[in-house]
C-alpha positions, 0 to 999 in steps of 0.5 A, spaced: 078 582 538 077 584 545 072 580 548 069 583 555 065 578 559 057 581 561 054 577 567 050 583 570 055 585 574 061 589 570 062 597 568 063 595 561 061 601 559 067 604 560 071 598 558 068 599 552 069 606 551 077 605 554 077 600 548 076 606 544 079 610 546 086 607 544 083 604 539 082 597 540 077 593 536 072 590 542 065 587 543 060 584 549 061 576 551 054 574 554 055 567 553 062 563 553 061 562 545 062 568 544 069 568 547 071 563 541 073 569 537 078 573 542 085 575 542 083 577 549 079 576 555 076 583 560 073 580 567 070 586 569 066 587 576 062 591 581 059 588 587 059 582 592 064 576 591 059 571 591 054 574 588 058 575 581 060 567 581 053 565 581 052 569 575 058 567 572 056 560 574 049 561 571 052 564 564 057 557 564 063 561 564 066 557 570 065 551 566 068 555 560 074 560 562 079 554 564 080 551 557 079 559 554 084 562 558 089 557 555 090 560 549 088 567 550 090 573 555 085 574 561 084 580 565 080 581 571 078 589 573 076 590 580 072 585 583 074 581 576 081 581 579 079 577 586 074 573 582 081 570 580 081 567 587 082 560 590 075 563 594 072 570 598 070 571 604 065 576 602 058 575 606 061 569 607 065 564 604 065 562 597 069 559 592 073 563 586 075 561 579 082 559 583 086 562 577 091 564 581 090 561 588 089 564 593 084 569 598 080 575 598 079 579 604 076 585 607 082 590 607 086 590 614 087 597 616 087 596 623 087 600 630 092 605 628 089 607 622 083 610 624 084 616 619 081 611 614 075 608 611 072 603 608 072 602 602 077 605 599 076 611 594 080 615 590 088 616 586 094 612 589 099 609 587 101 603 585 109 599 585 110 596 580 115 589 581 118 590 574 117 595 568 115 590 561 109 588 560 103 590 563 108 596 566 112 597 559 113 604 559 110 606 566 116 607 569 117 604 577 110 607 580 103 611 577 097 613 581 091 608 579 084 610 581 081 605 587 074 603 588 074 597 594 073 594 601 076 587 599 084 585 598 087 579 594 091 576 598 095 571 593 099 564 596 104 566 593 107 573 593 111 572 587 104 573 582 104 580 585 107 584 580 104 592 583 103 593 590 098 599 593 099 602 600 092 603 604 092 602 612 097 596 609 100 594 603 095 590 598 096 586 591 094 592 586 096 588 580 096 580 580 099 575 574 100 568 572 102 565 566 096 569 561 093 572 567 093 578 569 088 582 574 088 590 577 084 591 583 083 598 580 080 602 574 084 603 569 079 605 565 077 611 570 085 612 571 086 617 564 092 617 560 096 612 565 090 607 565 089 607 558 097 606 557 096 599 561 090 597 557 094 598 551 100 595 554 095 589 555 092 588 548 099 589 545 100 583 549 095 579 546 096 580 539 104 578 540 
């Protein structure tokens, strides 16, 4: 069974129902005990960087996602994908699950962008660094749906594996070893979202 994370902060209405859709068997985690059961992990996430490490901190998921992730795929949605960073400079700095190590800023769109807004709203396409895996089937490049003002910017670019242009170009897709994060939607980017979801749960039942 898929599991996905409730800390207060997530959209898991619509992972839920994206699950469905493909036909994947899930459920809700309020607890790190209710992960035991997992084949795979969803992080999902809206809002403020800090504010959701403290919820995930109160619920002992911190504490507990290190020794749960090595043995079970995790995928972090949005705001779930930057918490799998060193830390976030949010509101303030604060510290991330360091996952994949790295940093979590305000998207860099600079003076000769003015056109643009913050936070990035809307379809763009995604480059994708390989074609297996999350990617299987998708082909070199597909439009996701975006809803963000902040970017992960990984140590090492080699974890990036799906790159988005918005003002500069930002990490779109990020994985290391069992885990994988999306800075956006799947679960509101229609059939092409439902693909890479399928693709993920397929991954973890290999």
């Amino acid at each position: 069974m898929i599991r996905v994370i409730d800390y207060g902060m997530g959209n898991i209405g619509s992972v839920l129902n994206a699950l469905a859709a493909i036909e994947v068997d899930a459920g809700v985690a309020a607890t790190p005990i209710e992960l035991e059961d997992a084949t795979g992990i969803i992080l999902p996430g809206v809002g403020a960087f800090g504010d959701a490490m403290k919820n995930l901190s109160r619920a002992g998921f911190v504490d507990a996602l290190p020794t749960l992730i090595e043995r079970r795929p995790l995928l972090g949605i949005c705001l779930g994908m930057q918490l799998l960073a060193t830390e976030g400079n949010e509101h303030g700095l604060h510290r991330g699950l360091d996952f994949i190590p790295g940093r979590v800023d305000i998207l860099p769109l600079g003076q000769d962008h003015a056109a643009l807004r913050i936070p990035h709203i809307g379809w763009n396409d995604v480059t994708f660094t390989r074609q297996n895996g999350l990617f299987n089937a998708l082909g070199e490049r597909q439009a996701f749906y975006f809803v963000h003002s902040y970017h992960f910017d990984p140590a090492d670019r080699a974890a990036v594996t799906g790159w988005c242009e918005y003002g500069a170009s930002f990490a779109a897709c990020v994985e290391r070893g069992l885990v994988s994060g999306v800075q956006f939607h799947p679960e509101k980017s229609h059939k092409t979202g439902l693909a890479l979801l399928r693709n993920w749960c397929n991954e973890c039942h290999a």
